[in-house]
N, C-alpha and C positions, 0 to 999 in steps of 0.2 A: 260204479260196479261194487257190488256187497259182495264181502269177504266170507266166501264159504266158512270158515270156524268160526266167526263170531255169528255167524248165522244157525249152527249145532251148539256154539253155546247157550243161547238164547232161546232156542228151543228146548232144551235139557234147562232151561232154569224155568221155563214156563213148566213142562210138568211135574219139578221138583215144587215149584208152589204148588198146583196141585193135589199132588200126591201129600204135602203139609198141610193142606187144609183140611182134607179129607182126614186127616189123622188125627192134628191134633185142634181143628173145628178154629182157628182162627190162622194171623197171621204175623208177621215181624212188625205192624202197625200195633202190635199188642202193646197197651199200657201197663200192665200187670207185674212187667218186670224190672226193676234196677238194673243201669248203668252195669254196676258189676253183676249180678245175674248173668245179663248180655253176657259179659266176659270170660265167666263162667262158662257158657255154651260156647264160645268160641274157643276157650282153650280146651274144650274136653273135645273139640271138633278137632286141630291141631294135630291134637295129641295120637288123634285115630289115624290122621294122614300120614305121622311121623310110625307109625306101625304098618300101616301100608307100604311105605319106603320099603320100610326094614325088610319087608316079605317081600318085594321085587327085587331084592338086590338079592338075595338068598335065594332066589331065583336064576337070576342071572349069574352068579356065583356057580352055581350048581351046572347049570348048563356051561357055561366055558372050562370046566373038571371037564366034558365029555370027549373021548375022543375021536380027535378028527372022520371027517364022513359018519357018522350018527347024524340020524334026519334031522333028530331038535338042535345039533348043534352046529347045522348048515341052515337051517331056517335062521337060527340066532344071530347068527354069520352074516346073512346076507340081509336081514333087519338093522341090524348096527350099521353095516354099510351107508342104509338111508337116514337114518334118523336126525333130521332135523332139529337143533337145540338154540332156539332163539336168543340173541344177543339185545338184551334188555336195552341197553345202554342208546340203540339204534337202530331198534327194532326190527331187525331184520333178521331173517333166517339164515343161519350157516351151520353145513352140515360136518360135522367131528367125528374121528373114529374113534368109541370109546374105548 
């Protein structure tokens, strides 16, 4: 049986190649660049994620300030409820109230 997520993730990396060739006309098979290059895009890729964090939690921040019965903060409410947070260690899903 295949694992619906690693089956969307898989999908979403097939058209992020893609949508990379189509832009920048090759691929990570590219010879062109140094080790640290590489490194280079992976830390300036990081660095965008670690900015993205910052703007969901300043989100989420925001939304738990609202008071109670406000729609976003029953939709918030009842999304935390579910939210699934995978326990690396054993792979398994267990769900936490944040």
């Amino acid at each position: 049986m295949k694992d619906s997520n690693v089956e969307k993730v898989i999908g979403q990396l097939r058209e992020r190649e893609a949508r990379g060739l189509q832009k920048y006309g090759t691929n990570t098979d590219r010879p062109d660049l140094s080790t640290l290059e590489w490194l280079q895009h992976l830390q300036e890729e990081l660095m965008d994620g670690a900015v993205y964090i910052e703007r969901l939690k300043q989100d989420i921040a925001h939304i738990e300030k609202l008071p109670e019965g406000q729609e976003k903060y029953n939709e918030y409410r009842n999304w935390k409820k579910k939210l699934p947070i995978p326990m690396l260690h054993n792979f398994e899903s267990t769900y936490y109230d944040l």
